[in-house]
C-alpha positions in Angstrom: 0.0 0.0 0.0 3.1 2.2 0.5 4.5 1.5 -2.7 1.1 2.5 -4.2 0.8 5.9 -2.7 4.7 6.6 -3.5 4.1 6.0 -7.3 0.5 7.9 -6.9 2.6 11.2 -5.0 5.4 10.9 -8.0 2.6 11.1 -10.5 1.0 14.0 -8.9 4.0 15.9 -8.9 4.4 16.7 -12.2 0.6 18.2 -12.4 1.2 20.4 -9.7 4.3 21.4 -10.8 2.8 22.6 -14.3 -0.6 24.5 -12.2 2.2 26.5 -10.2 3.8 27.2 -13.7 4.2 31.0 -14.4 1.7 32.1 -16.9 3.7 34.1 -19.0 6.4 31.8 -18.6 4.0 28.7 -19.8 2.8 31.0 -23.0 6.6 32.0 -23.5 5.5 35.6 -23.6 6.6 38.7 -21.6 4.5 40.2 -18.8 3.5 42.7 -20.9 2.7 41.2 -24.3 -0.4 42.6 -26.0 -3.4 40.6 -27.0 -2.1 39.7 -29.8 1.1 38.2 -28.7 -0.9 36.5 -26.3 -3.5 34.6 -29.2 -0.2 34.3 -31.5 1.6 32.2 -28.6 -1.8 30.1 -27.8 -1.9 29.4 -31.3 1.7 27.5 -31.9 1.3 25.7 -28.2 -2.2 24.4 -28.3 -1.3 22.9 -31.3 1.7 21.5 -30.2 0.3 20.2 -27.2 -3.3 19.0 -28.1 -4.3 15.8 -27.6 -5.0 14.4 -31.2 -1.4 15.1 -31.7 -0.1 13.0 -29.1 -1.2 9.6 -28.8 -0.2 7.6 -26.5 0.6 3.6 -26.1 -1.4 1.6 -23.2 0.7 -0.6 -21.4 -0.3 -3.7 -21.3 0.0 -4.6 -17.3 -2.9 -3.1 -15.5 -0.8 -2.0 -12.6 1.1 0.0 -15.1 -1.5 1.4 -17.0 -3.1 2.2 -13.9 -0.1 4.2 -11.7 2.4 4.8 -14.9 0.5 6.5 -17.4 0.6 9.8 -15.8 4.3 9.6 -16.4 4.0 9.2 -20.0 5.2 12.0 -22.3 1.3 11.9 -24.1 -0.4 12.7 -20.6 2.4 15.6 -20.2 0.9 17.0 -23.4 -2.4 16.8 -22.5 -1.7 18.5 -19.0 0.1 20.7 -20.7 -2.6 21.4 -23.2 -5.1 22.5 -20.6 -2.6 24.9 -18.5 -2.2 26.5 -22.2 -5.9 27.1 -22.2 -5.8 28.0 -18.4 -3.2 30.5 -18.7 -4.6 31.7 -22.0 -7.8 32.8 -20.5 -6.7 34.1 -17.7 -4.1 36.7 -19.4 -6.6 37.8 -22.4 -9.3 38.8 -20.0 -7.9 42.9 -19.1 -9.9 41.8 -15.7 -8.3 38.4 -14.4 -5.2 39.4 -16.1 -4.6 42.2 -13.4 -5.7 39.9 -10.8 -3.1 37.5 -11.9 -0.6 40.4 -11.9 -1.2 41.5 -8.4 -2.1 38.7 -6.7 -0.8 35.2 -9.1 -2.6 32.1 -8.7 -3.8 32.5 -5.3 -5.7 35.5 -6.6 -7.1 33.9 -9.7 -8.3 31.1 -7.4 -10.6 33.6 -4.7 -11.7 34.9 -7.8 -12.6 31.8 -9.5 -14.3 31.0 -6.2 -16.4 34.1 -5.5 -17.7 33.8 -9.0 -19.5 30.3 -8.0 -19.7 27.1 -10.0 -21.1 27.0 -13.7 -18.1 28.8 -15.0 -15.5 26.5 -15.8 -14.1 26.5 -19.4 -13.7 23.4 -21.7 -9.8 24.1 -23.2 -11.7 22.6 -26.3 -14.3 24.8 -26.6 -11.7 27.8 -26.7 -9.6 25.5 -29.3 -12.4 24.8 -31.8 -12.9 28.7 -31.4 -9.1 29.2 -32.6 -9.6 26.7 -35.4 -12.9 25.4 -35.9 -14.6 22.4 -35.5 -15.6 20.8 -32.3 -11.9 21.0 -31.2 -10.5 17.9 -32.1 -8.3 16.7 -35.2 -11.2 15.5 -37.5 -10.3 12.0 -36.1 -13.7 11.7 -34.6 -16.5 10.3 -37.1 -18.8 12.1 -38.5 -16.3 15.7 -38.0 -16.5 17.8 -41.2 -13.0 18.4 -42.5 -12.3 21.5 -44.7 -10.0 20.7 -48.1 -6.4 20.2 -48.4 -4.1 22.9 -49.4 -1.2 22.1 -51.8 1.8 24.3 -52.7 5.4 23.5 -54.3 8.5 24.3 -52.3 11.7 24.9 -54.6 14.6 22.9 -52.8 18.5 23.2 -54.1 19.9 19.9 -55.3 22.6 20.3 -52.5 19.8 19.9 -50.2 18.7 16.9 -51.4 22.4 15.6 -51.1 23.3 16.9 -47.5 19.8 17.1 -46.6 18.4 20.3 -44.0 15.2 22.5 -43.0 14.1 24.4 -45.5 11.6 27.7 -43.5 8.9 28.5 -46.4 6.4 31.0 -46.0 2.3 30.8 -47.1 -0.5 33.2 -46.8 -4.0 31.1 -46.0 -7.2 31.5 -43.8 -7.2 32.1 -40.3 -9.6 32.3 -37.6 -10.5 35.9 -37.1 -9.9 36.6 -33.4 -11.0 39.8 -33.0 -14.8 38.0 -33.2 -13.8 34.6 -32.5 -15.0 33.6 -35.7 -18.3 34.5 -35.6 -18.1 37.5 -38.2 -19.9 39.7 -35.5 -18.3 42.7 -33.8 -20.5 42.5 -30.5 -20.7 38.7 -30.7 -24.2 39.0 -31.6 -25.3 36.2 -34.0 -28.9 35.6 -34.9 -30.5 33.0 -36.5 -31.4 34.5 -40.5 -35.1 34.9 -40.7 -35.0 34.0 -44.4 -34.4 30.2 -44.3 -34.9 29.5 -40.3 -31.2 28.7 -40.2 -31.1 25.6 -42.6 -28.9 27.4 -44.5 -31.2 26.2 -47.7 -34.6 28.3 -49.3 -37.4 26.1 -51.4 -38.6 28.8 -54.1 -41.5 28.6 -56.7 -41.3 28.8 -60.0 -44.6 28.5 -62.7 -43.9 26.4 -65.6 -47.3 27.1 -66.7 -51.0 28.3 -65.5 -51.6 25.9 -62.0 -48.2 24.2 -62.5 -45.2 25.4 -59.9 -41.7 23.7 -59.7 -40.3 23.6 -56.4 -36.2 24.6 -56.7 -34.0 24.3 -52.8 -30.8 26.6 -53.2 -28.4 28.4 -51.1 -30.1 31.1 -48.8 -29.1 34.4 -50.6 -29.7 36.1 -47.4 -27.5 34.8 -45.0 -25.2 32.7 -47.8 -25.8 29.5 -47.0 -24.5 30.0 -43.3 -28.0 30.1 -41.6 -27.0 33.0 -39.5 -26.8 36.5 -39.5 -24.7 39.9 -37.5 -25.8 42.7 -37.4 -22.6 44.8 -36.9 -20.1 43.5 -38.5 -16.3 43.1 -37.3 -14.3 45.5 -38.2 -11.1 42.9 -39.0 -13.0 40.6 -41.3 -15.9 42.3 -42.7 -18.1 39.8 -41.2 -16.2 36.9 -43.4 -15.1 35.5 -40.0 -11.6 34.4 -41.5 -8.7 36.8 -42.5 -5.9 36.2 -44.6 -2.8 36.0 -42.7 0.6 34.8 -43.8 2.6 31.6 -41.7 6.2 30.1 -41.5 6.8 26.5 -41.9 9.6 24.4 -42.1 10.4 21.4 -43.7 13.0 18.8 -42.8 14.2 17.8 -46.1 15.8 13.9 -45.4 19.3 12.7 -47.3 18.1 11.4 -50.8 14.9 12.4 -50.7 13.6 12.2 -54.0 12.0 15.1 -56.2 8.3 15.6 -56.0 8.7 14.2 -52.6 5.5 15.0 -50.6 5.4 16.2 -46.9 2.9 16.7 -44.9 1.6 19.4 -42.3 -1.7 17.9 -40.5 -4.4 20.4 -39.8 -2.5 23.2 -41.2 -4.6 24.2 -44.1 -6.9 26.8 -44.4 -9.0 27.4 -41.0 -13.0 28.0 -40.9 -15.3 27.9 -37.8 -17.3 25.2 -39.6 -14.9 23.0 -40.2 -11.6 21.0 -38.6 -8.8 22.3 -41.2 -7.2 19.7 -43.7 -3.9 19.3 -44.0 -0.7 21.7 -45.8 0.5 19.2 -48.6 4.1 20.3 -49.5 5.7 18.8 -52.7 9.3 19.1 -53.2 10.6 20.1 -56.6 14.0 21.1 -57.5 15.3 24.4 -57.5 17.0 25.9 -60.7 20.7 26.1 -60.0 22.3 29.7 -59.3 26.2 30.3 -58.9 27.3 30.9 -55.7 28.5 35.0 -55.1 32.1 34.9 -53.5 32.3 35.6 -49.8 29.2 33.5 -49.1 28.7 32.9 -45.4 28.6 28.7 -46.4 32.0 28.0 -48.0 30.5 25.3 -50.2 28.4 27.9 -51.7 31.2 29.3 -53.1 32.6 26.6 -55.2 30.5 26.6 -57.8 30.6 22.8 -59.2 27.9 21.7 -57.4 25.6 23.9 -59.2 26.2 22.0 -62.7 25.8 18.6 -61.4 22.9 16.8 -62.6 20.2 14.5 -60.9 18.1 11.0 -62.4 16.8 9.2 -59.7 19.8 8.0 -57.1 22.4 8.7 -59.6 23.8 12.4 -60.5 25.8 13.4 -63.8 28.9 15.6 -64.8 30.2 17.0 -67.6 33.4 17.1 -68.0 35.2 19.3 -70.9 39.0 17.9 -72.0 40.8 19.8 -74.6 42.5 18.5 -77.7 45.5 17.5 -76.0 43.9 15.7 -72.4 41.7 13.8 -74.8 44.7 12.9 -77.1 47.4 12.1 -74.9 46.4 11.6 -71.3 48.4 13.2 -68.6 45.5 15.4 -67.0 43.7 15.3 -63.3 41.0 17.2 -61.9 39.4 18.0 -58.8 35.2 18.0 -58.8 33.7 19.7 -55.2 31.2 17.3 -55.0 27.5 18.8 -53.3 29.4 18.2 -49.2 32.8 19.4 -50.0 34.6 16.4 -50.4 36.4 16.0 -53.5 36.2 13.5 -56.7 39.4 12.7 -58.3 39.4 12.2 -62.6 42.5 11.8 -64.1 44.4 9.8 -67.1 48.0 8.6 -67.3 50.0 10.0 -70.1 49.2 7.7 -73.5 45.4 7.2 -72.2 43.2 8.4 -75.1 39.4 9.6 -73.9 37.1 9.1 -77.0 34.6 12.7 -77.5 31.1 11.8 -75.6 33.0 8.8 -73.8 31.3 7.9 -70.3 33.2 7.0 -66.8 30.6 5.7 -63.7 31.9 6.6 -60.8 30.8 4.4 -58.1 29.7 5.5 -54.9 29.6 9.4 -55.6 26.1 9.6 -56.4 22.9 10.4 -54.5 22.2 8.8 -51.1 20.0 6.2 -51.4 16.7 7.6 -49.2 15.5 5.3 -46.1 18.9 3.1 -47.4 20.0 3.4 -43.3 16.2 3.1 -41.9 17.6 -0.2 -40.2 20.7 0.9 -38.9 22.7 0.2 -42.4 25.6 2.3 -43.3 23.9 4.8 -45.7 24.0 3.6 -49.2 25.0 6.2 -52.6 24.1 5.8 -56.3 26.8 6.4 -59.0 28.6 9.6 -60.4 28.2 9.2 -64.3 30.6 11.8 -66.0 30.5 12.1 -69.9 33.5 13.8 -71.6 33.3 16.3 -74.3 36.2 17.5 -76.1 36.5 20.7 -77.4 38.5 21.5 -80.5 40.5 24.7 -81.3 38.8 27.0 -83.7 42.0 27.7 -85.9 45.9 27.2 -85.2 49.3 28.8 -85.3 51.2 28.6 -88.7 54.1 26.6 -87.2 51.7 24.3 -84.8 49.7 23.5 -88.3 52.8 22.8 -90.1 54.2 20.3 -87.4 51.1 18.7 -86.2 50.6 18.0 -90.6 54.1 16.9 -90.9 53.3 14.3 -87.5 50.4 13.1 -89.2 52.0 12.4 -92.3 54.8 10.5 -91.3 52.6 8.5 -88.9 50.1 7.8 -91.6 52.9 6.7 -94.2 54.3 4.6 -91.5 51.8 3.1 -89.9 50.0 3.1 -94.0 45.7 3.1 -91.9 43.1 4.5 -94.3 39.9 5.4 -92.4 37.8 5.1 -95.6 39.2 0.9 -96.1 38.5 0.6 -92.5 35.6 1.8 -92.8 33.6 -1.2 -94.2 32.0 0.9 -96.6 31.5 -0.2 -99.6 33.8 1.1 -102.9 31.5 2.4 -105.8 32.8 1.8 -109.0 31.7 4.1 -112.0 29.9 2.4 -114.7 31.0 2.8 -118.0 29.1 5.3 -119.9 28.7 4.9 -123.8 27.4 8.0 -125.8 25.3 7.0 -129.0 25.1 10.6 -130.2 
């Protein structure tokens, strides 16, 4: 029995240690953030923190599920989730929020008290109010999800390679909080007197003398919505969403490949009516650009990663050879590859590289995405490199005169003629008689 109300105490404590919790502290805002601070910080944690977001895993042993669950990281959420509301409430009210200033919790509490029961607040109930629905994650049947929202994000190949967040920013619908979302500036909503609040109006139409057509549409008078304000807010024009722009970022993985789709649950466009659907992001490749000199990331500044090419796990260079490399060997370069590390080419003198020849590199290519998901060594594709070789427009007198004079006395020695080796056939000229 001891033992029991040990582990009970040690799962108390962390409860009481997040209701002590400073406010402002808990919000991550200073004591004197305006109002909208305050909703802007409720916003990022409630999400963070709710619920839906955090599932948790049952033990199986009933004395565990029973005494340890409070321990769990999920329940931490959860608690965490309704001190967000707590504290949220009590700062954005200009009456509790100078309670809490001069007196803290203690002072909230009285207050709380004196006020009687019938006034506690459901954290959901302000959530749904922040982004619709019924304050959950759609993942209740029969919850009415708004549409997905899809935009492309431009990524550099040398992300893709090293991998890396990439911050983006999106402008989409947001809960206007001014009114709460009810599109009313004195929170005064009344049913429309139109269609009774269905939303929908049956109309009459004569097709001829005695005979009427009944037609259901949307409610002209209240749009469909079933309601009507009389004063509209100020912020939204009675719309009861605003446009409002918001940063994401997107943790591009090693290898991932292009038109890679991630994912951003609930984080579509918000409406009162509806639990948001989810911010699709699809990752395309973004055009290369040269790195300036001086950039603050000093593989920025070597520009060969910029002209390296991408086909699935395997990348491609192009490497340019002159007359002489491709002729008689005795060359070596140095390619930055997209981490800094550096790819060797070369030939020994006497090695000949045909024009459009191709050399596979193995090992140097793309990392192979999810290659290390079970603990493997991450695995690469291949560098392909094709070499073009780029001839002189016109030569010096003298360099003519000896390279003719090396061709000729190779050609006499060695006696080749291209066109016999050719295969082709020789075309002999018929002879022609003229009767005239």
């Amino acid at each position: 029995m001891l033992f029991f109300s040990f582990i009970l105490l040690l799962c108390t404590l962390p409860l009481l240690a997040l209701c002590a919790e400073d406010y402002y502290k808990l919000l991550g805002v200073d004591r004197d953030a305006s109002d909208r601070e305050l909703r802007k910080a409720y916003r990022k944690l409630s999400k963070q923190y709710h619920p839906d977001k955090n599932p948790q895993a049952t033990p199986s042993h009933p004395t565990l599920r029973r005494f340890l669950i409070p321990l769990r990281d999920n329940d931490t959420a959860q608690e965490r989730f309704v001190a967000i509301a707590e504290a949220y409430e009590a700062l954005i009210e200009p009456e509790t929020r100078k309670i809490y200033d001069q007196y803290g919790h203690d002072g909230l509490t009285k207050h709380k008290q004196g006020r009687g029961p019938g006034h506690a607040h459901d954290p959901f109930d302000l959530f749904s109010r922040f982004f619709g629905g019924s304050g959950h994650f759609g993942h209740h049947s029969g919850e009415r999800r708004g549409p997905n929202m899809e935009v492309r994000l431009a990524v550099p190949l040398r992300e893709f390679y090293n991998g890396g967040e990439t911050t983006f920013t999106i402008e989409k619908d947001h809960i206007c909080e001014a009114c709460e979302g009810s599109g009313s500036e004195d929170g005064q909503v009344d049913v429309c007197d139109v269609c009774g609040g269905r939303g929908m109006r049956i109309q009459k139409h004569m097709l001829a003398p005695g005979i009427f057509q009944q037609v259901q549409g949307t409610c002209d008078a209240c749009g469909g919505k079933g309601k009507t304000v009389r004063h509209k807010c100020k912020v939204c024009g009675g719309a009861r969403v605003v446009k409002e722009p918001e940063s994401f970022t997107v943790h591009v993985e090693r290898g991932m490949p292009k038109g890679a789709r991630v994912s951003f649950e609930n984080e579509a466009d918000e409406n009162p009516d509806w639990v948001a659907g989810d911010l699709v992001v699809q990752l395309v490749e973004k055009e290369p650009i040269l790195g300036a000199d001086g950039a603050e990331d000093e593989h920025i500044t070597r520009t060969d990663g910029t002209f390296f090419r991408r086909k699935g796990k395997d990348l491609f260079w192009r490497e340019v050879l002159s007359l002489r490399e491709a002729w008689m060997g005795d060359w070596a370069r140095n390619v930055t590859h997209l981490d800094g590390h550096v790819v060797r080419l070369g030939r020994p003198r006497g090695s000949v590289v045909q024009p459009g020849a191709v050399e596979v590199v193995e090992g140097q290519g793309m990392p192979i995405w999810q290659s290390d998901a079970e603990g493997d060594p991450l695995a690469f594709g291949n560098l392909v490199v094709e070499y073009v070789v780029v001839l002189p427009d016109m030569m010096d007198k003298a360099m003519e005169g000896d390279f003719w004079s090396t061709w000729e006395k190779w050609r006499a020695k060695v006696g080749v003629d291209l066109f016999q080796d050719s295969g082709r056939p020789v075309i002999v000229e018929a002879n022609t008689h003229d009767e005239l």
